[in-house]
C-alpha positions as protocol buffer text, in pm:
chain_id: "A"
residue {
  index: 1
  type: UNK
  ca { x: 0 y: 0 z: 0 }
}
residue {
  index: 2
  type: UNK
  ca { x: 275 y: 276 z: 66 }
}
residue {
  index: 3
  type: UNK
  ca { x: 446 y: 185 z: -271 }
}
residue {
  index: 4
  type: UNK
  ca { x: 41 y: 301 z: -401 }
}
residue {
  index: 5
  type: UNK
  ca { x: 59 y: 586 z: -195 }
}
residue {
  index: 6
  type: UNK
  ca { x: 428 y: 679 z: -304 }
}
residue {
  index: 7
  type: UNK
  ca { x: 357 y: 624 z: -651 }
}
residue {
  index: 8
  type: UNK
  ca { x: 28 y: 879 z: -615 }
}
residue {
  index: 9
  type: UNK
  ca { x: 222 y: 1162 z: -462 }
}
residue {
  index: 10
  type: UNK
  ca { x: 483 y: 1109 z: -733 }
}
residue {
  index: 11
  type: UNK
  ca { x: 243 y: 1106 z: -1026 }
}
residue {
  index: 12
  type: UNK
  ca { x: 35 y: 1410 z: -854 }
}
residue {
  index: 13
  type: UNK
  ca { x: 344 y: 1647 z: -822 }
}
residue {
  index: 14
  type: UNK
  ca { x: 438 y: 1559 z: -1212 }
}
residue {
  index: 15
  type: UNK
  ca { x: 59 y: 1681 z: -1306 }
}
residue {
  index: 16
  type: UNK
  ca { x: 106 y: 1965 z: -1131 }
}
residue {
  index: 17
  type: UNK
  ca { x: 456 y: 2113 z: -1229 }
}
residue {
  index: 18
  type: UNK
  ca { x: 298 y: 2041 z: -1624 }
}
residue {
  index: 19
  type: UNK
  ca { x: -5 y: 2210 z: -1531 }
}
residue {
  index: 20
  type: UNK
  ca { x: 184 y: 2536 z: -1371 }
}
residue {
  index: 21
  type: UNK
  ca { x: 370 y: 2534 z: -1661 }
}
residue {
  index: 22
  type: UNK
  ca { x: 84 y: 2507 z: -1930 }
}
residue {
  index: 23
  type: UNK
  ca { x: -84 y: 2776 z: -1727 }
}
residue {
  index: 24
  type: UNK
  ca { x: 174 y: 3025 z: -1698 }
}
residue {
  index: 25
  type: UNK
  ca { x: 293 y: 2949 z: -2070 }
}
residue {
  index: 26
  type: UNK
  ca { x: 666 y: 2894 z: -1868 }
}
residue {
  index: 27
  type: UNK
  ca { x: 767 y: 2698 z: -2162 }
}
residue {
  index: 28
  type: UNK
  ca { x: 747 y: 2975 z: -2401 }
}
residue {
  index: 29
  type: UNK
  ca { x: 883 y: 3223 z: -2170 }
}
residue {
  index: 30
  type: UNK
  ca { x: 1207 y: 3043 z: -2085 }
}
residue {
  index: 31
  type: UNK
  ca { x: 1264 y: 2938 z: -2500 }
}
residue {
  index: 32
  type: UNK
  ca { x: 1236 y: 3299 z: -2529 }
}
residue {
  index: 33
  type: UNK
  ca { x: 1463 y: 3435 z: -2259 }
}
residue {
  index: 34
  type: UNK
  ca { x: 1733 y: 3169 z: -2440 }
}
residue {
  index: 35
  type: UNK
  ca { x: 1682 y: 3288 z: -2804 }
}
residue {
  index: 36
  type: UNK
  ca { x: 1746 y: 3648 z: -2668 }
}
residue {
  index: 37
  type: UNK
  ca { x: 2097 y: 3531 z: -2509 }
}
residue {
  index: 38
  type: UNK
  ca { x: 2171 y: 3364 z: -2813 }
}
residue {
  index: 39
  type: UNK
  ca { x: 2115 y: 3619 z: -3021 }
}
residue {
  index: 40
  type: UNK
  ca { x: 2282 y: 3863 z: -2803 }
}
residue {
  index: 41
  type: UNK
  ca { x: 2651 y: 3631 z: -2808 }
}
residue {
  index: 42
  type: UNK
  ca { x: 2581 y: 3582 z: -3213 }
}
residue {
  index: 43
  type: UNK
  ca { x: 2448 y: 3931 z: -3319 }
}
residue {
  index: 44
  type: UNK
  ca { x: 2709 y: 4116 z: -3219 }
}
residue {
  index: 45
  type: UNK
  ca { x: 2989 y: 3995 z: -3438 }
}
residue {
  index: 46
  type: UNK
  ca { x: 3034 y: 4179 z: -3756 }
}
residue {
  index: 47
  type: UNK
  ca { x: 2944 y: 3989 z: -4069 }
}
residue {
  index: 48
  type: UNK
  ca { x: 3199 y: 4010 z: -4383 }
}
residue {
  index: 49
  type: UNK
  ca { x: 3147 y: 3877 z: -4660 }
}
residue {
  index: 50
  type: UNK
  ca { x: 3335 y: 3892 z: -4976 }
}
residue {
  index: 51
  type: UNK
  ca { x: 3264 y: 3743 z: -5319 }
}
């Protein structure tokens, strides 16, 4: 029975954490925190190009 009860509290906190993160749209907000410190270390470099 506490492997039930173990594996209920487990499977509870895992719904929640997705459902916080759903709700808050976390996902999207940390994806675009990253592509604005990528594009800050990759933006800055000057670009030459010769043909």
């Amino acid at each position: 029975m506490k492997f039930f009860k173990k594996l209920s509290k487990i499977l509870f906190t895992v719904v929640a954490v997705l459902f916080v993160v759903y709700f808050w749209n976390l996902d999207q907000k940390v994806l675009g925190w990253a592509y604005q410190q990528v594009n800050r270390m990759f933006d800055r470099k000057k670009v030459d190009q010769v043909f």
